[in-house]
Structure formats: structure tokens, C-alpha cells
C-alpha positions as CSV (number, residue, x, y, z in Angstrom):
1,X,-27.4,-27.8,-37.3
2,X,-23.5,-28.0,-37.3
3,X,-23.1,-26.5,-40.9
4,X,-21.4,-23.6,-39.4
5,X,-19.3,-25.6,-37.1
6,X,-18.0,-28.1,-40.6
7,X,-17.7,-24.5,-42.2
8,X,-15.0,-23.6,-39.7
9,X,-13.9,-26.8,-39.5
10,X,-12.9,-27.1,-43.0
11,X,-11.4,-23.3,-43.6
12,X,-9.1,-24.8,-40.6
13,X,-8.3,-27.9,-42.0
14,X,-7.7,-25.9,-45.6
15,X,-5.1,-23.4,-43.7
16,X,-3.4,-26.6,-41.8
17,X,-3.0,-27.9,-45.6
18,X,-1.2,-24.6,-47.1
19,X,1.0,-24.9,-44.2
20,X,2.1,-27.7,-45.2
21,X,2.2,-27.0,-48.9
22,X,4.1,-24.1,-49.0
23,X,6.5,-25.8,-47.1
24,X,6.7,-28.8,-49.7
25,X,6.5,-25.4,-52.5
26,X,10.0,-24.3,-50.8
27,X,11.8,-27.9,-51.5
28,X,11.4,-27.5,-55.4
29,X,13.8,-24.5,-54.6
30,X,12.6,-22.5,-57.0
31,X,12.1,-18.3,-55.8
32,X,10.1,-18.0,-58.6
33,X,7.0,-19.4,-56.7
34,X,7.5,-16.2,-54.3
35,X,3.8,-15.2,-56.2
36,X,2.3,-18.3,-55.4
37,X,3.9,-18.5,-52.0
38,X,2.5,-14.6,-50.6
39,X,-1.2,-16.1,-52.6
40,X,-1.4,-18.9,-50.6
41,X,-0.1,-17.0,-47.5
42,X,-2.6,-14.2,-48.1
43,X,-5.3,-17.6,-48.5
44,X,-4.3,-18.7,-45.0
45,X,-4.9,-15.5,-43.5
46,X,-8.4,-15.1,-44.9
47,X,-9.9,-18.7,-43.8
48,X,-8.2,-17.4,-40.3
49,X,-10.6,-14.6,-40.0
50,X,-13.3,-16.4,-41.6
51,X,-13.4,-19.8,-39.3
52,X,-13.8,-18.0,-35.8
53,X,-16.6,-16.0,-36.7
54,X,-18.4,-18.7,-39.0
55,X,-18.3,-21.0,-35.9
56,X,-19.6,-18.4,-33.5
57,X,-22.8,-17.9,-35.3
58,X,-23.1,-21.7,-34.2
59,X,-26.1,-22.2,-32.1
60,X,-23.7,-24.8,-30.2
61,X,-21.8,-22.7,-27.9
62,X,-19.2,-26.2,-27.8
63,X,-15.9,-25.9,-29.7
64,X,-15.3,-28.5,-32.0
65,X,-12.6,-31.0,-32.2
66,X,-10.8,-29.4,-35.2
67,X,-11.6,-25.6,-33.8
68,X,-9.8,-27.1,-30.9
69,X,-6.4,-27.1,-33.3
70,X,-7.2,-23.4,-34.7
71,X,-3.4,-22.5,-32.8
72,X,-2.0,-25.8,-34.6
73,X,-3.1,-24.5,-37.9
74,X,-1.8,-21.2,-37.5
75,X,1.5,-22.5,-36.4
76,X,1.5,-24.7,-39.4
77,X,1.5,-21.9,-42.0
78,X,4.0,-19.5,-39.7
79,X,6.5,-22.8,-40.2
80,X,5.3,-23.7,-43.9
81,X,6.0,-19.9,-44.6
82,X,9.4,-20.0,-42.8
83,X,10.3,-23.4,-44.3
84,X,9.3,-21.5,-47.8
85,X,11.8,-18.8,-47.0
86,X,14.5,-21.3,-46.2
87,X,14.0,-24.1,-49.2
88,X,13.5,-21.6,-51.8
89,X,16.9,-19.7,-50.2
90,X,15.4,-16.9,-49.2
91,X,17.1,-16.5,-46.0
92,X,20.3,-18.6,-45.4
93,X,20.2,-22.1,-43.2
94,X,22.0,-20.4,-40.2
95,X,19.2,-18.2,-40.0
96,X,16.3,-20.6,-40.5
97,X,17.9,-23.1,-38.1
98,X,18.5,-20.8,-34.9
99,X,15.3,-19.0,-35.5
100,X,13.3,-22.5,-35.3
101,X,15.2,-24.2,-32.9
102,X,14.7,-20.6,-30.3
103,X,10.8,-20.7,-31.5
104,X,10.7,-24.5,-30.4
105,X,11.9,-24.1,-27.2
106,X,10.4,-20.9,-26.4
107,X,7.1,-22.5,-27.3
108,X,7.9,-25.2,-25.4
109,X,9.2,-23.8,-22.4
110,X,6.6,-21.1,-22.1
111,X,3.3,-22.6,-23.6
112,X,2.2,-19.2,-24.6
113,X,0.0,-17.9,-26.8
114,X,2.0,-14.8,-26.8
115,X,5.1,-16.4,-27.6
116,X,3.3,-18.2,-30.5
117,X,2.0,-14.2,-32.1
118,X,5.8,-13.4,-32.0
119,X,6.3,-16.6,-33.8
120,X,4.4,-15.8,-36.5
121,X,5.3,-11.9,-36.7
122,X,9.0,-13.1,-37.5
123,X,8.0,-15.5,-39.7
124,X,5.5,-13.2,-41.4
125,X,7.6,-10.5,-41.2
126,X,10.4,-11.8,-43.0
127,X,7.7,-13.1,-45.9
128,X,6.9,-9.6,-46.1
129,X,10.4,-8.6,-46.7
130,X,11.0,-10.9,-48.9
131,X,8.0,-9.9,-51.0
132,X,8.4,-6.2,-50.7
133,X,12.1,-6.7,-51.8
134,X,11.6,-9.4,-54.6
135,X,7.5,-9.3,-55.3
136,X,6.8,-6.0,-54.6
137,X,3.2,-6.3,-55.7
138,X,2.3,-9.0,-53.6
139,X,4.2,-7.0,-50.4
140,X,2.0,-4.2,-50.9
141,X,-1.3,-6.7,-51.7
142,X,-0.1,-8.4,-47.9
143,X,0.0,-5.0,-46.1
144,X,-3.2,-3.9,-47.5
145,X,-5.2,-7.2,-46.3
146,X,-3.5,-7.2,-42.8
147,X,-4.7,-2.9,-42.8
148,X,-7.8,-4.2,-44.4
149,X,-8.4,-6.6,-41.6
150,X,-7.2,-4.2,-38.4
151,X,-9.4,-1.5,-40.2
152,X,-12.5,-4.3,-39.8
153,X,-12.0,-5.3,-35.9
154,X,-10.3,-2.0,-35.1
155,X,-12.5,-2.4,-31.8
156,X,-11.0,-5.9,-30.8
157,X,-7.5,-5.0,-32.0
158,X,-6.1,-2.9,-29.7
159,X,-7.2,-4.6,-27.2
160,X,-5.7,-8.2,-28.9
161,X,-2.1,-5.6,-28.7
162,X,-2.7,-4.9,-25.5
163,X,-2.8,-8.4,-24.3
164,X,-0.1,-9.5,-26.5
165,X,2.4,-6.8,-25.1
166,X,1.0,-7.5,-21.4
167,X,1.4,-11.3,-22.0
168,X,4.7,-10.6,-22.9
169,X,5.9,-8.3,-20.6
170,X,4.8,-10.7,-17.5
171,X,6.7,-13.7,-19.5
172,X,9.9,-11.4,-19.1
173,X,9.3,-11.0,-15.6
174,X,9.1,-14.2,-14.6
């Protein structure tokens, strides 16, 4: 009855975990891992599209108490993934320090979702860089998953943009 609900469950807890392990993979310092790192990136992404859809098919229309967290997980890898960047010395402390400490309070002060996806673009953005610059292999595999994926909900996409760029836009305005 609730496999599909422990299916998503688990795919969220597993992407809360590489958050938190490719932050711990930056403090060995080593850019090497930079493969290993964009994997377990490209990991995250995947259980990210898999959990919502594996816990719709629920016949419980309730969200469960980890699904709850989905944003908390996704956050988790955007600062895993930064923290990566930084340890390994990808980008300079400077950087890493003002970025966070303007994501924090932005996040904070606005509570937004959209503020959040803008989070994450300039933390995955960077990783991207990084890849395309150092790993170009593992740039190139990135982009193709994230075209791969638009190319798959093209239908709900634009419309996700759309409400990103609106969300935004009445965030400025205030």
C-alpha cells in the first residue's frame, strides 16, 4: 500500500545523503574527485525526478513526512555541491562565503521557492563550469541529462519558467 510512498521516500532520503557527502568529498581537498563529484551530482538530479512521480502514483493522495523535506533535500545537494567547489578549491573562500551568507539571508528573508531555484542555478551553474573547464566529459554528460530531462516534461517546463521568472519578478517589486 505505501510502497510507492517508501520509494520516494528513500530516493529523497538518498539525495539528502549525497548532499552531505559531497560536501564531506570537498574536505579531503583533493580536485581530483571532480568525476566523482559531477557522478554523484548527476545521481541527485535523477532520484529528484524520480521521487515526485513515484509518489504520485500513490493511491494516498497524503504527502509523507519525508516528501514533506523534498525542498530540504534539494537544498542539501545545491550546498554539498557549493561546499564541494569551495573545499576542493575550486572557487576561492571570498567567493563561497558571500555567495552563502547572501543565499542564507535571502532564503531567510524571503521564504521563497523562487529564491531557493536561483540558489541552486548558481550553485549548479558554477559545478558546470567547473566541469566544462576541468572535466569536460562529465560538463557535457550534465547538460545532456538536464536537456534530456527538459526534453521529457517540455509541457510542464515552461510553465515551471514562467513561474519562476514571475515569482521573482513580484519578489523585486515588493
Amino acid at each position: 500500500m505505501f510502497r510507492e510512498k517508501t520509494i520516494a521516500d528513500v530516493l529523497t532520503v538518498a539525495r539528502f545523503l549525497i548532499g552531505v557527502y559531497l560536501f564531506w568529498l570537498g574536505s579531503l581537498g583533493e580536485r581530483a574527485t571532480l568525476s566523482l563529484a559531477a557522478s554523484l551530482l548527476w545521481l541527485a538530479w535523477v532520484t529528484d525526478v524520480l521521487d515526485g512521480p513515484i509518489a504520485r502514483r500513490s493511491p494516498i493522495p497524503t504527502i509523507s513526512r519525508i516528501g514533506r523535506h523534498d525542498l530540504h533535500a534539494d537544498m542539501t545537494v545545491t550546498a554539498g555541491t557549493w561546499g564541494y567547489l569551495w573545499l576542493s578549491g575550486f572557487i576561492g573562500t571570498s567567493l563561497a562565503f558571500i555567495v552563502a551568507v547572501l543565499a542564507i539571508l535571502l532564503i531567510w528573508y524571503t521564504r521563497s521557492i523562487h529564491v531557493c531555484s536561483a540558489v541552486q542555478a548558481t550553485s549548479y551553474g558554477t559545478m558546470l563550469y567547473t566541469c566544462f573547464a576541468n572535466a569536460p566529459f562529465y560538463g557535457w554528460a550534465l547538460v545532456s541529462w538536464l536537456a534530456l530531462v527538459v526534453g521529457v516534461t517540455w509541457p510542464r517546463f515552461p510553465q515551471k519558467a514562467s513561474e519562476f521568472l514571475h515569482g521573482i519578478a513580484s519578489l523585486i517589486r515588493q
